[in-house]
C-alpha positions as CSV (number, residue, x, y, z in Angstrom):
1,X,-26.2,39.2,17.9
2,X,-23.9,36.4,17.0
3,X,-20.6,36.0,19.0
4,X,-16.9,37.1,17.6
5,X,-14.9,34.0,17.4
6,X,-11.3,34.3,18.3
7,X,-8.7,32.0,17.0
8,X,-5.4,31.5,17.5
9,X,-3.4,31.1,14.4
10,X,0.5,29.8,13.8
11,X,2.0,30.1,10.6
12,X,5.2,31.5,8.3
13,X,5.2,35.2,7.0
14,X,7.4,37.6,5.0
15,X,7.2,39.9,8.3
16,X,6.5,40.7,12.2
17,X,8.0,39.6,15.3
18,X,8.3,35.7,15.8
19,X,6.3,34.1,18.6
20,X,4.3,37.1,19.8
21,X,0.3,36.9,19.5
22,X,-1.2,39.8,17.6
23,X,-4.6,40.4,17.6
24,X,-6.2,40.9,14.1
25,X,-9.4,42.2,12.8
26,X,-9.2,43.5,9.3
27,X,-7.3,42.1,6.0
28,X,-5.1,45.3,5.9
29,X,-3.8,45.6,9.2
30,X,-3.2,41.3,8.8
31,X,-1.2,42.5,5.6
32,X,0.4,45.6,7.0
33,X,1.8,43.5,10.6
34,X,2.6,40.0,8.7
35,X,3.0,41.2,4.9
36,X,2.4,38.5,2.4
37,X,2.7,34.4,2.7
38,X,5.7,32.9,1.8
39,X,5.6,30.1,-0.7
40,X,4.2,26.8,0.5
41,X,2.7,28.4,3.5
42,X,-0.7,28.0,4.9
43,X,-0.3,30.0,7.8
44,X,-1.6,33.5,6.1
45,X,-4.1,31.9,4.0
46,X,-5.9,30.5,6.8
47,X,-6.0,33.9,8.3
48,X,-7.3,35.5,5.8
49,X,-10.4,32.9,5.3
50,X,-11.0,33.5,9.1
51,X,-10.9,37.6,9.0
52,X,-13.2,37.1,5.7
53,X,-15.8,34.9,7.9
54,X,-15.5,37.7,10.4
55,X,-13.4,35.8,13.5
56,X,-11.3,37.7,15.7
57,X,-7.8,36.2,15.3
58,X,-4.4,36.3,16.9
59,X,-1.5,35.3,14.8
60,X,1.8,34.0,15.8
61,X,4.6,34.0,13.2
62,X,6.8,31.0,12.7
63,X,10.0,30.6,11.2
64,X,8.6,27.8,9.6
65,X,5.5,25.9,9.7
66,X,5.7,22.8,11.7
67,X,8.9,22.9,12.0
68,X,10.1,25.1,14.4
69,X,9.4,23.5,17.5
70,X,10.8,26.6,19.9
71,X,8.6,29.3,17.9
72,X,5.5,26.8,19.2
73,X,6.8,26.3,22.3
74,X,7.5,30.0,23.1
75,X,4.0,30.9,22.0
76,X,2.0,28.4,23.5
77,X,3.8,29.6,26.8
78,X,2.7,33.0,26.1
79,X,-0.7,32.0,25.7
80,X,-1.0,29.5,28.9
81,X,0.3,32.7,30.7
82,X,-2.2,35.4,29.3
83,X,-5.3,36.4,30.6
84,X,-7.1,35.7,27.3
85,X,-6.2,32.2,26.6
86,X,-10.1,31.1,28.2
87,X,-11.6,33.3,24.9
88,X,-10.1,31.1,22.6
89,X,-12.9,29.0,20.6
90,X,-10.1,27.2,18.5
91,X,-6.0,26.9,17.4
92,X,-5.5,26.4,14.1
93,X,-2.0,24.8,13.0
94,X,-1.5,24.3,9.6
95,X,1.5,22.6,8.4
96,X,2.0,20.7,12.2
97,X,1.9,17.0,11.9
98,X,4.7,16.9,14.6
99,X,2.9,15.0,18.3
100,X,5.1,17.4,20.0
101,X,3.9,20.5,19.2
102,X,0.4,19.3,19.4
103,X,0.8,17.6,22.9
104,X,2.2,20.9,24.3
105,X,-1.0,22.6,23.2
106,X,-3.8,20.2,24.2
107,X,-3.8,20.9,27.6
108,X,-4.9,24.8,26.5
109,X,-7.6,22.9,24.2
110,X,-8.7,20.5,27.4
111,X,-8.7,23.7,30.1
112,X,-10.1,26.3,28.1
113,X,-12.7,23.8,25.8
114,X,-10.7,25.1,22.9
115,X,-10.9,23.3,19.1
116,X,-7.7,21.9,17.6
117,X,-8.3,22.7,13.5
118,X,-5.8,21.1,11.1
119,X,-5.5,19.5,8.0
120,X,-6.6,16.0,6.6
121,X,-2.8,15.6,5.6
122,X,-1.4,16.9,8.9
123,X,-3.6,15.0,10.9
124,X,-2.5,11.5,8.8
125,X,0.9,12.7,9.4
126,X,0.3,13.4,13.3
127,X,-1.5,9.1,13.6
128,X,1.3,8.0,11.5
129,X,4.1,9.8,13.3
């Protein structure tokens, strides 16, 4: 029997608290807790690809993808202070180019062997920052 993968996930949505992890398994409870993805976000899109591929995910709503540097901050607090944050195979962060944010969560990625997933253009933006 093949593992569950559980991601952590930060991006926009139309609804749900800001900067609290919830745990997602299924594309109607992701829609019913987060509603639908406001324009130009990648946040719920990602989501859904990773429920579809059948990962476990936590999502953490931002006011605005990587741009809203105390929504990361708060959440990656919460997450170096839970008891789950060793489960986590990867944090995806679409939209976050900014060093920042990504220096605040590579030490999760270095304790915990997590991944760091982005983007081809957020990861230009994060070399050439």
């Amino acid at each position: 029997m093949t593992k569950t993968l559980t991601l952590v996930l930060f991006g926009e949505a139309e609804k749900g608290h800001l900067h609290r992890g919830i745990l997602c398994q299924t594309l109607p409870e992701l829609i019913d807790i987060f509603g639908h993805p406001p324009p130009a976000s990648r946040g719920l899109v990602f989501a859904i690809q990773s429920l579809l591929y059948g990962q476990e995910l936590i999502y953490f709503r931002v006011q605005e993808e990587g741009y809203s540097h105390e929504d990361y901050f708060r959440s990656i607090k919460q997450i170096d202070e839970s008891e789950w944050a060793s489960n986590i195979a990867a944090y995806v962060l679409p939209g976050v180019g900014d060093s920042e944010i990504i220096q605040a969560l590579t030490p999760l990625c270095h304790t915990h062997h997590s991944l760091l997933i982005t983007t081809q253009s957020d990861l230009y933006d994060y070399l050439t920052g």
